[in-house]
N, C-alpha and C positions, 0 to 999 in steps of 0.2 A: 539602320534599315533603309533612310533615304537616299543613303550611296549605290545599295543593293538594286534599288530601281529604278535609278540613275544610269545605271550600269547598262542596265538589262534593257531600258529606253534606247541606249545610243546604239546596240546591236540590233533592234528592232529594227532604226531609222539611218546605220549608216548607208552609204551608198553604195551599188552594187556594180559590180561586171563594167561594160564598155558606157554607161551614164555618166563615168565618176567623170571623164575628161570634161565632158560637157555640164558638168554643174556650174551655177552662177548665184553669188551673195548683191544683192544691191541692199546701199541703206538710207535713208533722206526722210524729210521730213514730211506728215501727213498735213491735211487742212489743219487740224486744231494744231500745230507747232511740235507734236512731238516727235521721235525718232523713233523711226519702223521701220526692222529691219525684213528685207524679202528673200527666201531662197528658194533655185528652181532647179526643176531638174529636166532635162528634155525625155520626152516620149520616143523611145527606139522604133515602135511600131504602129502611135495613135498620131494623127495629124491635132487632133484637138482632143478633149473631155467629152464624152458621152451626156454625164451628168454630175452633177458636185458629189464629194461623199459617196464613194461609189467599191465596189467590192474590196479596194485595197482598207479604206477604210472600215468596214464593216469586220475585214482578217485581222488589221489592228488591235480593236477594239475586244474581237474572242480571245486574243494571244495577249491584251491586259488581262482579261477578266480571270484568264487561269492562269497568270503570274499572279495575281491579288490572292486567287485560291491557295496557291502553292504558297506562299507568306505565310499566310494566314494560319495553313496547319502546322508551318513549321513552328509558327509560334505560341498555338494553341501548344502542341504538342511538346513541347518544352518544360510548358506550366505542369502538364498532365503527367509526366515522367517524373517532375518533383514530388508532385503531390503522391504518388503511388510509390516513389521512393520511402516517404514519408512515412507514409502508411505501413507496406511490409516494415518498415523498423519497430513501426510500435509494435506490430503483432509478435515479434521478433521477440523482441523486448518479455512480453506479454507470455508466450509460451515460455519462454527462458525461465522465468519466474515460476510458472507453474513446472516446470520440471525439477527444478529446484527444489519446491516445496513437497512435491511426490518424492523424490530423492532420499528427504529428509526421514520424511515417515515412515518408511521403507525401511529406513536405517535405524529407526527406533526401534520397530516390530523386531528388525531383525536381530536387535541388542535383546529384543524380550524374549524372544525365543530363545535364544542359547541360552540364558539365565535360567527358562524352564527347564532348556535339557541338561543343562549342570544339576540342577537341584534332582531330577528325574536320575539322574546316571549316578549322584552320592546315593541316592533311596536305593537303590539297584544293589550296588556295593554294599551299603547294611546289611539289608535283607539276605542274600547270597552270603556274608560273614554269618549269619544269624544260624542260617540252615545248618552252615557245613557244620557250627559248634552244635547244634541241636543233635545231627545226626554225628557225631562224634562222640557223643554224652552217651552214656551205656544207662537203659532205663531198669532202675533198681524195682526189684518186686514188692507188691504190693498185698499189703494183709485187707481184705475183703470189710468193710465194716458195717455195720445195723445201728439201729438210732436206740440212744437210751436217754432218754427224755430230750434237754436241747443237746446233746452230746452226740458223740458218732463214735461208738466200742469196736474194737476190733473183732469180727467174727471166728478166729482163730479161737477165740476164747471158748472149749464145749458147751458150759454152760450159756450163753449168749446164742452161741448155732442153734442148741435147743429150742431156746426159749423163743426163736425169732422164727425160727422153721413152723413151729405152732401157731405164731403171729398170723406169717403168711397164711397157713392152713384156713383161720377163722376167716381173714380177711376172703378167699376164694368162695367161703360156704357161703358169704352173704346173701342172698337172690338178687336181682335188678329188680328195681322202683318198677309196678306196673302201670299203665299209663292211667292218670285219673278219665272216669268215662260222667263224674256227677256235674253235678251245675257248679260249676266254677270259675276261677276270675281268668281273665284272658292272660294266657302267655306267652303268644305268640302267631302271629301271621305271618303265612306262607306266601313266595311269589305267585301270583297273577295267573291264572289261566284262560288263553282268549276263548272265546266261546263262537261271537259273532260278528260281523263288522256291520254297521246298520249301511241300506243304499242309500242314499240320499238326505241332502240336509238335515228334514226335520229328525233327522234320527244321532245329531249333533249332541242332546241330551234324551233321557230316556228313562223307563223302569223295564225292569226285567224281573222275573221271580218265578217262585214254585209255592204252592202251598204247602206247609209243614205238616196241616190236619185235614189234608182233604178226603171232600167228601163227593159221593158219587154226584150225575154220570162222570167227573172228571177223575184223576187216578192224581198220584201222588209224582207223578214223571213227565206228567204237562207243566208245556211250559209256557208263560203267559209274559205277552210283551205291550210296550207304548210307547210311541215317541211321542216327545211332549214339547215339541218347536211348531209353532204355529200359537193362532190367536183363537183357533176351535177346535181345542183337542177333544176328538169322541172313541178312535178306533181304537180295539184292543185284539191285537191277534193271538191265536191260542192255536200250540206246536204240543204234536203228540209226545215226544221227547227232544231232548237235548242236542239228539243226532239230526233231528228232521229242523229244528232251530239252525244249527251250523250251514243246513245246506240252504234253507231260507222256505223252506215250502211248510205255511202256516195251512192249518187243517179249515180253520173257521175264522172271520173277523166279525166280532160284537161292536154297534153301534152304539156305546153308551145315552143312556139319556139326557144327563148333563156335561157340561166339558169341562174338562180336570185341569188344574191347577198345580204349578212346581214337576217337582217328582218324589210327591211324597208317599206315592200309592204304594198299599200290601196286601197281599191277599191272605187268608185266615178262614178256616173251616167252610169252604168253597163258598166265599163273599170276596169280593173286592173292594176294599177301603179306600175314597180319597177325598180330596178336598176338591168341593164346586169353584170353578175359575171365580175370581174379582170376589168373592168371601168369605166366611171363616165356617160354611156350611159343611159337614162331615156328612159323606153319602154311603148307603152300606150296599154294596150291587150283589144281589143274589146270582151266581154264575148257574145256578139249574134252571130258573125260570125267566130268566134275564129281566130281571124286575128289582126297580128301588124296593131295599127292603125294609131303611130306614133311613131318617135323616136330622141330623142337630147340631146346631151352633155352636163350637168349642166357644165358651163364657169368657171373652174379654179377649180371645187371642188375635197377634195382631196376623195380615193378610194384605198380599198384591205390597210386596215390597218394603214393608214395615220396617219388618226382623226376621233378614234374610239370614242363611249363613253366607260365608265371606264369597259365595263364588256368585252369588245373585240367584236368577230362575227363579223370581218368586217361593222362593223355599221357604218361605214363613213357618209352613207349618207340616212338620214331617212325622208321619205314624211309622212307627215301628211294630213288629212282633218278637216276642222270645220265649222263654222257656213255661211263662208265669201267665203269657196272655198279650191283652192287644195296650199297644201306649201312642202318646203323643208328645211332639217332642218340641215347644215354639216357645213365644215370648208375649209380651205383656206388657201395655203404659203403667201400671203398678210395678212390675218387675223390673222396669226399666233398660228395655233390653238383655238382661238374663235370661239364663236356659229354663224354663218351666217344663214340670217333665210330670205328665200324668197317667194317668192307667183310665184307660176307658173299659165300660160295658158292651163286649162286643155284641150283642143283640142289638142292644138301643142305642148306644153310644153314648150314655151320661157319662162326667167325669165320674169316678169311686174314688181318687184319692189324687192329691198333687205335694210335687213337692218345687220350690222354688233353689238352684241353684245360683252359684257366683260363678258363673261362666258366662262369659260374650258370643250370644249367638252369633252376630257378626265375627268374633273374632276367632270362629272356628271354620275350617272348611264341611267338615258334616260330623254326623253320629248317627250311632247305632244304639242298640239295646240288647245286652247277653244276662241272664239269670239274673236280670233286676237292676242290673249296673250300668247306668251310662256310661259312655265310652265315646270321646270327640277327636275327630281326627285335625293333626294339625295344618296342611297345607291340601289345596286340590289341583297345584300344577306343579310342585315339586315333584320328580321322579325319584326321591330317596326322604321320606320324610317319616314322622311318628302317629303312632295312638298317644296322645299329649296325656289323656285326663279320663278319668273314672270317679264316680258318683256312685257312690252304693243309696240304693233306697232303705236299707234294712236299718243301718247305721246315721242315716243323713247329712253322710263328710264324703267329702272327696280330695284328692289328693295327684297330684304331677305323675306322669308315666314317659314311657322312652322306648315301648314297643313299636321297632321299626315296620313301615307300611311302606310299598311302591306302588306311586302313581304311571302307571308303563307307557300310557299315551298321553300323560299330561295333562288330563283337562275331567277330572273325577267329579262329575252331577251327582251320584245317586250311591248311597252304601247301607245295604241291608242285611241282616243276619236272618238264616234259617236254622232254626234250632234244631230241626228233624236229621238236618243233613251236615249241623256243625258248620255251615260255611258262609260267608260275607259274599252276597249279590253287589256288584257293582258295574255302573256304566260311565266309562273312560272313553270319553273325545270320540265316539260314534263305537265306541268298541264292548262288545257286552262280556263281562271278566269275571272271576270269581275266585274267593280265597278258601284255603282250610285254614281254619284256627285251632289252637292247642289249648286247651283249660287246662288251667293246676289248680290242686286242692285249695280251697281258702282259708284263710288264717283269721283269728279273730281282730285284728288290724285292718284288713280288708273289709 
């Protein structure tokens, strides 16, 4: 590198054109004794210097400054070609590998798949040998046969035709089962029919219903509603029928006196049952003169969160109707969370009779009450779940069930039976819905 601007120095400073003859070296010694050597060169066209250091020197000094430049990148530039040489190799390198290894796998799939279509194309070849012997094979006739105990006799036989041709006869005279219409045990619930979608929020949970026994001014085709989201439920709207509920246009709304509690309200021989907010107070609302018509303390049951069923809503404590009259359906610090299941006096509301079950009020989603029989349902957000459990009161046992129920919108508060009309009131996730049920005869096990 020190040659290179060595070089380029003497082409800078050699001498030029008609100067060169008149150049001159002198060499001798300075004051302090040493040896200085001086070279000149005469001026073609200056008699003297202007000034020292003057434009030749200043063109000098730019014409070093971008010779240093021009070094510089060459040898910047050198490093920088290596090092990117460098570089592309690894990556080189780097993809090579990674094609190689897609290569591979490629090659593997592709070894698996013709092993599929080998085995695929022998299955082919069976199959097609299978046919043509099947359809090759002359199909021999057959003698027609009837059942003789675990046997199978040939019907060619006269006497056997006889005797079966008569079989059949009885067997067609039988009549069809006609469908039971008496109080009996549940056997079956039907899908879901929507009715209404509640507008807003507080209509998230709810009661809905018909009275089974009504009495005037009201008819048996009113239809009586409550949302019961909020901290002061009072309003209760009442729909001339079912049709005028669907499109939403309520005829009346009643200001209750006290605010209700859960959604465990029913109505019953044109009263409305429910339980007073934050206690265990049973209120009986006369719907003709809209007047309490009575009120009293279910004895001991618990209230505002105790013994809920499993979905919350202060459900403690849930009145039902059925075939027999009005009941209640909660729990108890002596019961221990068990289902305590009583029959009240619909005028006054005293218990008449209770009975204590082995069911987990928490550990059910709700119940109802049909001809005496409790009835728990097992999940309130499953869309495909059961009637788990039945409790007969007559008997005092209860026993496991598997009668499939659909929750349609997931999220079932509220499930009531009406005896008059055979059908399960229910309110599902803002939606007001209702089942038919089927009874079959009961047996003395039931």
């Amino acid at each position: 590198m020190f040659l290179l601007l060595c070089m380029c120095l003497v082409g800078f400073f050699a001498p030029r054109g008609d100067a060169q003859d008149r150049a001159a070296l002198w060499r001798g010694n300075d004051r302090s004794g040493r040896c200085q050597y001086t070279f000149t060169v005469a001026s073609p066209a200056e008699a003297s210097c202007p000034q020292a250091g003057g434009p030749e020197m200043e063109a000098v000094k730019a014409r070093l400054s971008t010779l240093e430049a021009l070094v510089s990148r060459l040898t910047d530039g050198g490093r920088v070609a290596g090092a990117t040489a460098a570089d592309s190799g690894a990556e080189l390198r780097e993809a090579m590998n990674r094609a190689v290894g897609e290569r591979n796998l490629l090659q593997g799939e592709k070894e698996r798949l013709e092993r599929e279509l080998g085995s695929l194309q022998r299955r082919l070849e069976e199959m097609l040998r299978e046919t043509e012997t099947l359809r090759n094979t002359p199909c021999s006739p057959q003698t027609p046969a009837v059942p003789d105990g675990g046997l199978m006799r040939p019907a060619a036989d006269p006497a056997w035709q006889q005797s079966f041709q008569e079989l059949k006869a009885e067997v067609t005279q039988v009549p069809a089962p006609e469908e039971y219409t008496g109080c009996g045990v549940l056997a079956s619930v039907s899908e879901p029919v929507t009715h209404r979608k509640a507008d807003s929020i507080a209509g998230k949970y709810g009661v809905w219903m018909q009275d089974p026994e009504a009495v005037t001014p009201h008819g048996s085709d009113t239809v009586w509603r409550i949302d019961t989201v909020g901290s002061d439920v009072r309003q209760l709207f009442s729909y001339e029928s079912l049709e005028q509920l669907s499109k939403g246009f309520p005829t009346k709304v009643v200001l209750l006196p006290e605010p209700v509690e859960g959604t465990g309200g029913v109505l019953y021989r044109g009263s409305l049952y429910y339980q007073r907010r934050r206690s265990r107070t049973l209120i009986r609302f006369d719907l003709a003169s809209e007047r309490v018509a009575a009120r009293r303390d279910l004895p001991h049951a618990g209230f505002h969160g105790q013994f809920p069923y499993s979905w919350g809503g202060y459900t403690d404590i849930d009145l039902a109707v059925d075939e027999r009259g009005l009941w209640a359906v909660y729990s108890t610090s002596k019961a221990k969370g068990a289902v305590v299941l009583s029959r009240l006096d619909p005028h006054d509301l005293r218990v008449t009779r209770s009975w204590e079950t082995n069911i987990r009020k928490n550990g059910v989603a709700n119940a109802f009450v049909i001809c005496g029989r409790l009835y728990t349902v097992a999940s309130y957000a499953a869309a495909n779940t059961t009637v788990n459990y039945v409790y007969d009161t007559e008997s005092s046992r209860g026993h496991a069930l598997a009668i499939p129920f659909q929750n349609k919108y997931r999220y079932n508060s509220m499930i009531d039976y009406n005896p008059t009309q055979k059908k399960l009131f229910a309110w599902d996730n803002f939606h007001m819905v209702s089942y038919d049920v089927r009874l079959g005869r009961p047996t003395p096990a039931a």
